[in-house]
Phi, psi and omega in degrees: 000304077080255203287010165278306190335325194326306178293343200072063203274131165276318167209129229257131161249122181237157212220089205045043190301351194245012177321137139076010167223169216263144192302329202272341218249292182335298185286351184275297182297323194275336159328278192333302168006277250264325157316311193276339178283328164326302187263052171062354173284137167284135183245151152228105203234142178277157169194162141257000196267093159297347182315314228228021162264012186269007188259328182291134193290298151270102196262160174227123163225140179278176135194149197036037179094352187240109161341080192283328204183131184239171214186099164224151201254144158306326176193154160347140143262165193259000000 
Protein backbone atom coordinates (compact mmCIF):
# COMPACT_ATOMS: atom_id res chain seq x y z
CA UNK A 1 0.00 0.00 0.00
CA UNK A 2 3.29 2.09 1.19
CA UNK A 3 4.50 2.20 -2.48
CA UNK A 4 1.32 2.53 -4.47
CA UNK A 5 0.87 6.04 -2.39
CA UNK A 6 3.96 7.23 -3.11
CA UNK A 7 3.68 8.52 -6.34
CA UNK A 8 0.39 10.70 -5.33
CA UNK A 9 -1.53 8.20 -7.70
CA UNK A 10 -4.69 9.74 -9.86
CA UNK A 11 -5.82 6.32 -9.84
CA UNK A 12 -5.33 3.60 -7.31
CA UNK A 13 -6.67 -0.22 -8.16
CA UNK A 14 -6.40 -1.55 -4.83
CA UNK A 15 -7.19 -5.54 -4.97
CA UNK A 16 -8.40 -6.72 -1.25
CA UNK A 17 -6.60 -4.08 0.14
CA UNK A 18 -8.08 -4.48 4.05
CA UNK A 19 -7.44 -9.16 3.39
CA UNK A 20 -5.86 -9.93 6.68
CA UNK A 21 -6.08 -7.05 8.74
CA UNK A 22 -7.73 -6.47 12.40
CA UNK A 23 -11.31 -4.40 12.46
CA UNK A 24 -9.29 -1.30 13.60
CA UNK A 25 -6.69 -1.12 10.72
CA UNK A 26 -9.63 -2.09 7.82
CA UNK A 27 -10.69 1.36 9.31
CA UNK A 28 -7.60 2.99 9.49
CA UNK A 29 -6.88 1.55 5.60
CA UNK A 30 -10.52 2.78 4.40
CA UNK A 31 -9.95 6.51 6.05
CA UNK A 32 -7.09 6.64 4.14
CA UNK A 33 -9.31 5.11 0.70
CA UNK A 34 -11.66 7.86 1.35
CA UNK A 35 -8.77 10.97 1.83
CA UNK A 36 -7.08 10.23 -1.47
CA UNK A 37 -10.52 9.95 -2.84
CA UNK A 38 -11.11 13.57 -1.46
CA UNK A 39 -8.23 14.80 -2.63
CA UNK A 40 -9.18 13.77 -6.69
CA UNK A 41 -7.92 10.28 -7.04
CA UNK A 42 -10.07 7.30 -8.05
CA UNK A 43 -9.95 4.15 -6.31
CA UNK A 44 -11.16 1.16 -7.60
CA UNK A 45 -11.10 -1.69 -4.94
CA UNK A 46 -11.76 -5.09 -4.88
CA UNK A 47 -13.42 -6.90 -1.82
CA UNK A 48 -15.12 -9.60 -0.32
CA UNK A 49 -15.61 -7.86 2.50
CA UNK A 50 -19.16 -6.05 2.32
CA UNK A 51 -18.71 -4.58 5.29
CA UNK A 52 -17.02 -1.67 4.23
CA UNK A 53 -19.04 -0.68 1.00
CA UNK A 54 -20.58 2.06 2.97
CA UNK A 55 -17.05 3.53 2.45
CA UNK A 56 -17.69 3.74 -1.51
CA UNK A 57 -19.33 6.25 -3.86
CA UNK A 58 -20.30 3.28 -6.03
CA UNK A 59 -20.57 -0.23 -5.87
CA UNK A 60 -20.53 -3.33 -8.35
CA UNK A 61 -21.57 -6.60 -7.17
CA UNK A 62 -20.81 -9.34 -9.27
CA UNK A 63 -21.97 -12.76 -9.05
CA UNK A 64 -20.68 -15.72 -11.51
CA UNK A 65 -19.25 -13.19 -13.50
CA UNK A 66 -22.10 -11.00 -14.16
CA UNK A 67 -23.19 -7.86 -12.90
CA UNK A 68 -26.23 -8.31 -10.29
CA UNK A 69 -26.24 -4.77 -8.91
CA UNK A 70 -24.97 -1.20 -9.59
CA UNK A 71 -25.00 1.40 -6.66
CA UNK A 72 -24.23 5.02 -7.11
CA UNK A 73 -24.16 7.93 -4.32
CA UNK A 74 -24.78 11.68 -5.41
CA UNK A 75 -21.77 12.40 -3.68
CA UNK A 76 -19.40 10.47 -0.76
CA UNK A 77 -20.69 9.76 1.90
CA UNK A 78 -18.82 11.45 5.19
Amino acid sequence: MARALIGDPLILMANEPISNLDSRNCEAVMELLRDLHRNGSTICMVTHDGRYSHFAVRTIRLFDGRIVEKTQEAQARA
